[in-house]
C-alpha positions as CSV (number, residue, x, y, z in Angstrom):
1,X,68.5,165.1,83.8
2,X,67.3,162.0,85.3
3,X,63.5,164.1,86.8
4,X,65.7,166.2,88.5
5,X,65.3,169.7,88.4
6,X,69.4,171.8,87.2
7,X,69.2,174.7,90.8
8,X,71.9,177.1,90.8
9,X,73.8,177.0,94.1
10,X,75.1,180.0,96.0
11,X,78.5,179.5,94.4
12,X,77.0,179.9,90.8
13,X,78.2,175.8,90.0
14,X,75.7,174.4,87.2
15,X,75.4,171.9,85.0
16,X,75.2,168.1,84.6
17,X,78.4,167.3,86.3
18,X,77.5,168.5,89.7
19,X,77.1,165.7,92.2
20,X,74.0,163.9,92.6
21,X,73.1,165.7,96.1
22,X,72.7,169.2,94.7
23,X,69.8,168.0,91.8
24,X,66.4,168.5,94.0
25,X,63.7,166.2,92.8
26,X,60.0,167.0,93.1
27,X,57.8,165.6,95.7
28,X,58.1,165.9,99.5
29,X,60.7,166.6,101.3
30,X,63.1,163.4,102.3
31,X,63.4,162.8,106.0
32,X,67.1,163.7,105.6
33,X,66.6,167.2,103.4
34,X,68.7,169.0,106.3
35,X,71.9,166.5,106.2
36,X,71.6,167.2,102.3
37,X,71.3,171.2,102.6
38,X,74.6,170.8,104.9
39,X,76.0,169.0,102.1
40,X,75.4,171.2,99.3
41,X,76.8,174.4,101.3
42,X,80.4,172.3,101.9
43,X,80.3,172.1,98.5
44,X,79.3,175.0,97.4
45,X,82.1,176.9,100.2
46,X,84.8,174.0,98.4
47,X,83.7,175.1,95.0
48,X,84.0,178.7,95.5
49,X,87.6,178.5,97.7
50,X,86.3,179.9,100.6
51,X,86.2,177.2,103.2
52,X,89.0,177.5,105.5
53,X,89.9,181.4,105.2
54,X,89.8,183.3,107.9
55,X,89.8,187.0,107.5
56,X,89.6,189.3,110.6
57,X,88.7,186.3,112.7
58,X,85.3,185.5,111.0
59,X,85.2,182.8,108.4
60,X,83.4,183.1,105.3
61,X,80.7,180.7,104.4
62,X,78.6,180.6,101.3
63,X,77.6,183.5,100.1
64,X,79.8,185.6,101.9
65,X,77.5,184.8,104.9
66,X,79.7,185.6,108.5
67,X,80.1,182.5,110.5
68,X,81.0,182.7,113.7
69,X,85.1,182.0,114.4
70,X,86.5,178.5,115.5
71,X,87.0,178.6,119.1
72,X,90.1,179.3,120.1
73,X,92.2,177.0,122.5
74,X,92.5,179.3,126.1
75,X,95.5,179.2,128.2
76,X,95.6,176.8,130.9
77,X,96.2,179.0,134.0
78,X,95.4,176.7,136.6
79,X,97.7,174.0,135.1
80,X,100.8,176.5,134.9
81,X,100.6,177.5,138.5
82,X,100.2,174.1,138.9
83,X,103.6,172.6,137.8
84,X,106.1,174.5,139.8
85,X,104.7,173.4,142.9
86,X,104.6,169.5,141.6
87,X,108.4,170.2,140.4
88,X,109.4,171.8,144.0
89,X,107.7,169.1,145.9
90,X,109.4,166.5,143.8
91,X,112.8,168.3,143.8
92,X,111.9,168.3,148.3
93,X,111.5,164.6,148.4
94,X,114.7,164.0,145.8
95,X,116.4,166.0,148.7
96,X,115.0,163.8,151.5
97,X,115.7,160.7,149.8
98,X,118.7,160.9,147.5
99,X,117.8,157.3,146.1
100,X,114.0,157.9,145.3
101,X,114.6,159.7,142.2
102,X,117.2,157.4,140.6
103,X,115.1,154.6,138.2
104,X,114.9,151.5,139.2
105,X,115.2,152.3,142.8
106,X,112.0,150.9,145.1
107,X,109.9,154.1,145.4
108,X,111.6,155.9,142.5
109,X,110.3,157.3,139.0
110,X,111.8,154.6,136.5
111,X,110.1,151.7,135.0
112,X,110.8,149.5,137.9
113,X,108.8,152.1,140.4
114,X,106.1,150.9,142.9
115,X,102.9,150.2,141.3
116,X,100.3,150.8,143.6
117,X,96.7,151.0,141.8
118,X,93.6,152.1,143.1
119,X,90.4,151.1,141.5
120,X,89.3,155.2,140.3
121,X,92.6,155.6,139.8
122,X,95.4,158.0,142.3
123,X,98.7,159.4,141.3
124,X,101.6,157.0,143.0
125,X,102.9,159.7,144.9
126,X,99.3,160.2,146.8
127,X,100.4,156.8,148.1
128,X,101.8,158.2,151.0
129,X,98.6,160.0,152.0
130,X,95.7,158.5,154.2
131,X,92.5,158.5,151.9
132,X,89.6,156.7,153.2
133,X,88.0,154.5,150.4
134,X,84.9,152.1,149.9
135,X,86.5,149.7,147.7
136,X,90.2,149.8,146.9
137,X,93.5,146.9,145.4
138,X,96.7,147.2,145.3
139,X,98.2,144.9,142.3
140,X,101.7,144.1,141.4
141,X,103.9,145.9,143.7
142,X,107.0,145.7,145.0
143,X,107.7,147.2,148.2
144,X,110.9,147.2,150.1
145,X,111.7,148.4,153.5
146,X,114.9,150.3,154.2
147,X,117.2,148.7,157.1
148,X,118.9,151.7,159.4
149,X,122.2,150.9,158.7
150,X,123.3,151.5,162.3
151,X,121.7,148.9,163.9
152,X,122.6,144.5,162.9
153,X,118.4,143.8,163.0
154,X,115.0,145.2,162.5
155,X,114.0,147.2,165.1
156,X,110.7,145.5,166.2
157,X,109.2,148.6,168.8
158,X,107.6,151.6,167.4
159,X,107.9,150.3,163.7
160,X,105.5,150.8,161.1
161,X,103.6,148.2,159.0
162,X,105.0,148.1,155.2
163,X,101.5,148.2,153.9
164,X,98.2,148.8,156.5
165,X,94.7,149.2,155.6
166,X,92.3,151.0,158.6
167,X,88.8,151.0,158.2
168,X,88.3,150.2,154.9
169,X,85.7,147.9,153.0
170,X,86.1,145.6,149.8
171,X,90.0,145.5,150.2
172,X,92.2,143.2,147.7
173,X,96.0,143.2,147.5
174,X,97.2,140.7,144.9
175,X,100.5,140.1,143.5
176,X,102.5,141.9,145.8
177,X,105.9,141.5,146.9
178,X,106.6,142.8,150.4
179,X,110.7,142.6,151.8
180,X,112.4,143.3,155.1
181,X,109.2,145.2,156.5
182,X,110.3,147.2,159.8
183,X,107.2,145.1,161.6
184,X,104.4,143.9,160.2
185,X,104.3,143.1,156.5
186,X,100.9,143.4,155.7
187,X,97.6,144.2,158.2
188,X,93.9,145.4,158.2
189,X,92.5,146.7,161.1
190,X,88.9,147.0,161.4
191,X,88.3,145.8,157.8
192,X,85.4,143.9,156.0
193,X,85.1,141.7,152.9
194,X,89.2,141.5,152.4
195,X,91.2,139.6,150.0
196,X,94.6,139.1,149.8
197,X,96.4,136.4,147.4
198,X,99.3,135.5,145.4
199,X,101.6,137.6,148.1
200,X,105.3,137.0,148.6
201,X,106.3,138.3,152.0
202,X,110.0,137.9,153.2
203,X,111.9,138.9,156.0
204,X,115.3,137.1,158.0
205,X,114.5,134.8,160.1
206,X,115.4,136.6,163.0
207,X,113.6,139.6,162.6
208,X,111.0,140.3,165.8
209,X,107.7,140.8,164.7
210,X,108.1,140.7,161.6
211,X,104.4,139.1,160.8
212,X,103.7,138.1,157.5
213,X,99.7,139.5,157.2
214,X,98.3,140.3,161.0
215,X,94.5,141.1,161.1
216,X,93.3,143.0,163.4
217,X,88.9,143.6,164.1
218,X,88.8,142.3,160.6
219,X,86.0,139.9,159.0
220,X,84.9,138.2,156.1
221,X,89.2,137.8,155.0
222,X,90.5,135.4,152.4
223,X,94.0,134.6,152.7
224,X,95.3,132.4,149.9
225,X,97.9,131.3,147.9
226,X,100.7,133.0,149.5
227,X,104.1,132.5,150.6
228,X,105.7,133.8,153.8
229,X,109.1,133.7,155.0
230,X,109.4,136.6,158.1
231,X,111.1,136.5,161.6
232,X,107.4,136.1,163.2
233,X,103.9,134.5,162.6
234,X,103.3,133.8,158.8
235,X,99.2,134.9,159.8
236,X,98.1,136.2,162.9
237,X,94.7,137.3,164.1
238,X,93.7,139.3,167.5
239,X,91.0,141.4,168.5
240,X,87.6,140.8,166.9
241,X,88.1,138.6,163.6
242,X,85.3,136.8,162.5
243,X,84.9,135.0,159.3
244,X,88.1,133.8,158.1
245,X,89.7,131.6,155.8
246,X,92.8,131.0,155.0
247,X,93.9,128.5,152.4
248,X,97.0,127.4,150.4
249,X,99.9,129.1,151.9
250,X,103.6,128.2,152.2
251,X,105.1,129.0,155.6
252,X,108.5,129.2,157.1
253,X,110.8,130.2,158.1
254,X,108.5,132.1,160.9
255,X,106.0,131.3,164.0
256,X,103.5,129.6,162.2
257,X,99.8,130.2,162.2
258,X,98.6,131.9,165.1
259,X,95.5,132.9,166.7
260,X,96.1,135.9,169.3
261,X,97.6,136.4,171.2
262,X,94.2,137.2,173.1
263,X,93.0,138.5,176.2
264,X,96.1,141.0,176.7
265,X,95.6,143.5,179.7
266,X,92.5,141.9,180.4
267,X,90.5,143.0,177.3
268,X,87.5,141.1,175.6
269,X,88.8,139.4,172.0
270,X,86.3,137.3,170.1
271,X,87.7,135.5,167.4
272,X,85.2,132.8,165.6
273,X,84.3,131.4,162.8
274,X,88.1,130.5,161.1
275,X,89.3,128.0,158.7
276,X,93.0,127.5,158.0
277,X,93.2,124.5,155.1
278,X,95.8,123.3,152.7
279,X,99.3,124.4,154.5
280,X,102.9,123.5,154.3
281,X,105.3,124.7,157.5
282,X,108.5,124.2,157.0
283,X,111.1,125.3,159.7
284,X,109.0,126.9,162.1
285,X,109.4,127.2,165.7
286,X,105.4,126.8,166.1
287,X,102.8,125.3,163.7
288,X,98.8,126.0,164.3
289,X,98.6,128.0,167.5
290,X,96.0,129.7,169.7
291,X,97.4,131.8,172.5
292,X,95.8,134.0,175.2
293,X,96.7,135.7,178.3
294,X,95.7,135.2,181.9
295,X,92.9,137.7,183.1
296,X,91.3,138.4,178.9
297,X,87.9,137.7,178.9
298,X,85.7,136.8,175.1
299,X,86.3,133.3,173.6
300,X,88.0,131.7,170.9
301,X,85.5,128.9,168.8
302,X,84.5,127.2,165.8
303,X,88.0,127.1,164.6
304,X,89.0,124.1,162.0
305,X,92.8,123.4,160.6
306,X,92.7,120.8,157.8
307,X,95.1,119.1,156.0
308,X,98.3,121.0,157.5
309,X,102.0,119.5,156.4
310,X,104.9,120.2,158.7
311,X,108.0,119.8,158.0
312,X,110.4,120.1,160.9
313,X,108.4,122.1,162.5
314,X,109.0,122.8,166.4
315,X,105.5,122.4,168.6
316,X,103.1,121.8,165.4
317,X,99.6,121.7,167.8
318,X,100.1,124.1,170.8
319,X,96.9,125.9,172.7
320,X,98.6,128.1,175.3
321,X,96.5,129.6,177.6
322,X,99.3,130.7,179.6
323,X,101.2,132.8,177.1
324,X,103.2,135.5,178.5
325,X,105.8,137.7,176.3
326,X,107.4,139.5,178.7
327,X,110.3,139.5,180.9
328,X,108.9,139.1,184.5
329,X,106.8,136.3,185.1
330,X,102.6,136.9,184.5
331,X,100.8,137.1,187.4
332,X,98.7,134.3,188.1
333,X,94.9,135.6,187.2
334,X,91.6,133.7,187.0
335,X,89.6,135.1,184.4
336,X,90.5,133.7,180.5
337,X,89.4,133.5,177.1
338,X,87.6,130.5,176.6
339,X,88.2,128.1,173.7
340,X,86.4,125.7,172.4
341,X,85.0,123.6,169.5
342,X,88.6,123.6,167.9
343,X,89.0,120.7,164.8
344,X,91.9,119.6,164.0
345,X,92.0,117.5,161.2
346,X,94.6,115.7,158.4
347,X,97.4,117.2,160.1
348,X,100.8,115.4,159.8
349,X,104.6,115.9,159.0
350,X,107.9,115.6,161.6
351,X,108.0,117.5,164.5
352,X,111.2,119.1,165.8
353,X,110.6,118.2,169.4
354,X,109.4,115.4,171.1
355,X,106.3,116.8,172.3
356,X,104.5,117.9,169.4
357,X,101.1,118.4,171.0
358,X,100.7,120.5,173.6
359,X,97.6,121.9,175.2
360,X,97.5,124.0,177.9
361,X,94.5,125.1,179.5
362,X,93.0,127.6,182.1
363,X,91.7,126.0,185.8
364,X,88.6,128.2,185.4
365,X,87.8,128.3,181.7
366,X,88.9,125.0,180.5
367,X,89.3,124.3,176.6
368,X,86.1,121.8,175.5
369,X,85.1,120.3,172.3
370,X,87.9,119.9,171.0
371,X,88.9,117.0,168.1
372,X,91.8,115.2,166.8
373,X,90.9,113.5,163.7
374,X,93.5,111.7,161.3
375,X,96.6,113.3,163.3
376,X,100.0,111.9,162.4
377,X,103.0,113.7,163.6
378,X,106.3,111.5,164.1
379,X,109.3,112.8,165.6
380,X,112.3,114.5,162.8
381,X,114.6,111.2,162.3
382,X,111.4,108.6,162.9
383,X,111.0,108.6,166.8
384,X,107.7,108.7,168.2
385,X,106.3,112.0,169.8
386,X,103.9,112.4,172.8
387,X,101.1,114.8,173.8
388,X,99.8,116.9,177.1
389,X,96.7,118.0,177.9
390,X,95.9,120.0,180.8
391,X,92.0,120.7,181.6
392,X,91.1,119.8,177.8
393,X,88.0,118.0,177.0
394,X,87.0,116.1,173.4
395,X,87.6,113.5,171.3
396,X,89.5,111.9,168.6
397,X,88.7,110.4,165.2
398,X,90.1,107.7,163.0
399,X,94.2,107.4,163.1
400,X,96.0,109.6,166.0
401,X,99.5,109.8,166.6
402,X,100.3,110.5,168.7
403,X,97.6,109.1,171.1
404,X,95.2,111.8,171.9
405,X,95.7,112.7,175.5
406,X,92.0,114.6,175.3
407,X,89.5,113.9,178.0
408,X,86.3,112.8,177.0
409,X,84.2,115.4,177.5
């Protein structure tokens, strides 16, 4: 029998057949003598064609020994209360909005529906909720405004942005397609460490305020590889922004790139610290732009646009300190946000007007340190374009054209 020792089992099984687990050998006990024991009472419940019956709600183990019943599976209450109130809701919104439920609509349940992920994961309809998160994305969506079919345009006042992120931290929105947004396409407000790339946002040309991504108190915000086709500026900042790049975008039709406007009502804007880099304009009534109003106080500084293209592009370098968007004339006002060490460098294309850089400046806080390096900017058709300056101060670098009207300062 091999040293082993022939044991009866509970069952009564004997003999030389039974498997090698139920023969105990002399000596100590093996480190796994309890994994062994488990096995010879499965065999032993097998063998006598008790395992498995259930008799009165005990189940019989070896030996006729009671074992206590396989839990049972309890109802779940909470989760059939539950339901009718997700079916009603859903049923209200199908009522609101007779499109939302049909598949394939924008917002809908099909396989074309809105996907809008969060990082720990949210049901899409909590979308339309406010939840205020560390760290959240947003990849792969398409979202589509809804034009009121009364009106010929967008109605630019008291509009919503398509997609807006308030006071939130570690932000990224790739992937996204944004369409016909009532005003602003994309914006963060009061935001830090933000990233948005590989965004399509379009809008008809003439569509007010239509900007493409607007920041707003915002910092530490990467911009790239986008393209943006709106009725307004293609990337605006205002307020407090800090800490911005923004690289490899496609622009136009639109305003351009702006910067402001700043100063409005006579508040304090600081905006520092920006780089715009790797650009194409095509078709836009304004190319890199800073703008503030008379009377703002705070500054505008350490700002670099690098290797720009324009194509066709109406005022491609304009620095208005003057701005006014309003019907009646601004009121002449002495206080203004000051710019200065602005770069702007490998800029060229066609411009569509004759003047193609224009920089206006306040009497009392005059623009300084500003550079024109490698400018080339020829009139659409091959004409030459000119400059103005008014109370600008710098310098310009290697090939200019055309000539820098900058005084040396």
């Amino acid at each position: 029998n091999s040293g082993g020792v022939r044991a009866a089992c509970a069952c009564g099984a004997r003999g030389r057949g039974r498997p090698v687990f139920l023969r105990r050998r002399r000596g100590p006990r093996p480190p796994h003598a309890r994994r062994l024991r488990r096995r010879r009472r499965r065999h032993c419940q097998r063998h006598a064609g008790l395992r498995g019956r259930v008799d009165g709600g005990v189940r019989l183990g070896g030996a006729g020994r009671a074992r206590r019943a396989r839990r049972q599976g309890l109802p779940d209450l909470a989760g059939a209360a539950r339901r009718p109130l997700q079916d009603e809701a859903q049923s209200a919104d199908c009522r609101d909005d007779r499109g939302a439920c049909e598949p394939g609509r924008v917002g809908g349940e099909g396989p074309d529906e809105v996907a809008v992920h969060l990082r720990r994961g949210r049901p899409v309809r909590e979308r339309r909720r406010h939840h205020r998160r560390r760290r959240a994305g947003v990849v792969g969506a398409l979202l589509q405004a809804q034009e009121d079919p009364g009106t010929t345009s967008l109605v630019a006042t008291s509009q919503p942005a398509a997609l807006h992120f308030e006071e939130c931290r570690g932000v990224s929105v790739q992937g996204v397609t944004l369409q016909n947004g009532p005003q602003f396409h994309l914006s963060f407000t009061r935001c830090v460490d933000v990233k948005a790339s590989f965004l399509r946002l379009v809008a008809p040309a003439d569509s007010p305020n239509t900007d493409g991504i607007h920041l707003n108190d915002s910092s530490r915000v990467q911009i790239t590889d986008n393209l943006i086709s709106t009725g307004d500026d293609c990337v605006s900042m205002v307020g407090n922004c800090s800490d911005v790049r923004v690289r490899d975008i496609s622009c136009g039709p639109g305003h351009g790139i702006s910067i402001g406007s700043l100063g409005k009502n006579r508040t304090t804007d600081r905006v520092e610290n920006v780089r715009v880099d790797t650009c194409l304009l095509t078709n836009t009534t304004n190319g890199v732009r800073i703008k503030s109003w008379q009377g703002g106080m705070g500054s505008a500084r350490d700002l670099r646009f690098e290797s720009i293209v324009m194509k066709n592009v109406s005022n491609p370098i304009i620095i208005d300190q003057y701005y006014c968007d309003q019907p009646t004339p601004c009121a002449n006002q002495t206080e203004a946000v000051e710019v200065r060490k602005v770069e702007f460098v490998d800029v060229r294309g066609t411009s569509a007007t004759a003047r193609a850089i224009k920089i206006a400046c306040s009497d009392t806080a005059p623009c300084t340190e500003l550079e024109l390096r490698n400018v080339n900017l020829t009139v659409v058709g091959g004409g030459a374009a000119t400059a103005s300056c008014y109370r600008a101060s710098g310098k310009a670098a290697g090939v200019v054209a055309p000539a820098s009207c900058l005084a040396k300062g």
